[in-house]
Structure formats: C-alpha cells, structure tokens
C-alpha positions, 0 to 999 in steps of 0.5 A: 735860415735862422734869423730870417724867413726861410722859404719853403716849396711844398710839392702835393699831389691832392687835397692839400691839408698839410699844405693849408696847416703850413699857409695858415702857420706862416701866416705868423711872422713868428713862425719864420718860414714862408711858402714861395712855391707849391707844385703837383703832379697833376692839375685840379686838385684842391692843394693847387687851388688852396695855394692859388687862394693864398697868393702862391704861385704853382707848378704843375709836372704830370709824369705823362707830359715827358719821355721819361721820369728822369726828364721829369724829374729834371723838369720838377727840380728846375721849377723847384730851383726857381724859387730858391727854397730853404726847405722843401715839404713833401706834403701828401705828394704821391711821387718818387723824386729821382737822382736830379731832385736829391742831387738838388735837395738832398738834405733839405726836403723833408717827407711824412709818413703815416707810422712810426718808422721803420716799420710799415714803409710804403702806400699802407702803413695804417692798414698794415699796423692794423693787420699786424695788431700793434697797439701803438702807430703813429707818425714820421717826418724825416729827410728825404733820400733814394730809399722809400720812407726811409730817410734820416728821422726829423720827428715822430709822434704816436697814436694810440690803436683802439679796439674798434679802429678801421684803417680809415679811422685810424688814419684819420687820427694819424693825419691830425697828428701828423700835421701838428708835427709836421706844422711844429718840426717845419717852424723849428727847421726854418727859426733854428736851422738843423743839421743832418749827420748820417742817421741824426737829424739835430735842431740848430745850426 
C-alpha cells in the first residue's frame, strides 16, 4: 500500500460519524487512503447517505433478504470484493462477519471498540466499565477475526471516567476519541503498510 493510495471499504450499519471522519481525511491526498466503497446492513440510514453526498458508491446486504447468514455473508463479501480494497473499516457496523468474509479479509478489516481491550467485550463496553467503576476506559482498533472484539490490537486510546458520567456521556467522550484514533491508525495503515503476527499489530511493510 504504501506509496499509493490505499483503498478503503467502510461497512456501517447507522449514523455514519466515523465514516464522515474517514471522507473528510481522505479528502487530503496526503492522507494516502480512499474510500471506494461503503456498505450497510440496511437501507436509510444516514452512513448510506453521507456516502452518497460524497460521490461513493453503496451496497446494501440486510440479513432478512437471504436463507441464511452464511448466504449473507457470501453475498457481502463478493460486493465487498468488487471494489478490490486494501483495508476494509468496520465503522459502527452492527454485525457479525462470518467465515466467508475473514476467509476473504482476514487481516486486513479493522473494527473499533468503545474500551480498552480485553475488557468489557461485546454491545455495552461503556455501560459495563461504568458499573464495574474503573477509572480509566477507552477505546480499541483492532484486526478482525472470528472472536467478539477480540482481534489482534491495531491501537488504543484512554479516557479518563468522571465522578458525574452516565454511560451516554462517557460514551460520547469515548466516540471522539475513538475516531481520532480510528482517522490517525486508518492514514498510518494505508501510507505505511502493517503487518500482522499472531497477537502483534506493526506499522510498515
């Protein structure tokens, strides 16, 4: 990749913010990466239409249209595979990708997660470092595989947890930070490659 823009498929599945972060940095052609292709799990959903606004085509795959997940997952990895990507960003996608797609991409989709890894896995990492009182939450990027979040770690970026949070506040606070990170590891990725070995994430080719 390096050298070269990367391409770059985001998959999301609402709103969209960390899909507009990536837009807007790879709107510098410093940055070295470009969105291609975005996708969704449903229709109508603001990520779809911030792509559209942005001149990049979309796809959508809702799990409803086909006999099984694996069907789905079959058909989101050949639309996925259409657009040749370097990198492709899970970026608020609210789905399990299956043995087709890691066969497919393994090692080269990335994923965040709102808490530093490993703890707090799952739908309610914000809520659950909140009920367990730690002081320190954050967020993770990391390499998608067959586990729940618990993929090889790309990055990680901490927030700190105030007396008076709610977990909609402090997931607020995670959100902004977790797209810095995401904006910032994406660039790194696609201007100086990485590589993957067993738990080990490294910058450069």
């Amino acid at each position: 990749m390096c050298g070269v823009s990367a391409r770059v498929v985001v998959l999301v599945s609402g709103a969209g913010t960390n899909l507009q972060a990536l837009l807007d940095a790879c709107a510098d052609p410093s940055y070295g990466a470009t969105v291609v292709g975005v996708g969704a799990d449903r229709d109508g959903i603001e990520g779809l239409a911030r792509a559209e606004r942005a001149g990049v085509p979309t796809f959508v795959h809702r799990v409803g249209h086909y006999a099984s997940r694996a069907e789905w997952d079959k058909a989101l990895t050949a639309s996925v595979g259409s657009y040749e990507p370097d990198l492709v960003v899970l970026a608020g996608f609210m789905k399990l990708t299956g043995e087709a797609f890691l066969a497919a991409f393994g090692g080269q989709t990335v994923n965040t997660h709102p808490a530093l890894s490993p703890s707090f896995p799952g739908m309610h990492g914000p809520r659950e470092a909140l009920e367990y009182g730690v002081k320190v939450t954050g967020c993770t990027l990391f390499v998608v595989d067959a586990g729940v979040d618990s993929g090889p770690i790309v990055a990680q970026a901490s927030v700190l947890v105030a007396e008076d949070d709610t977990v909609d506040s402090l997931h607020e606070r995670i959100k902004i930070v977790e797209r810095a990170m995401l904006v910032d590891s994406v660039g790194r990725m696609a201007r100086e490659g990485f590589t993957v070995s067993g738990r080990k994430v490294r910058f450069g080719s």
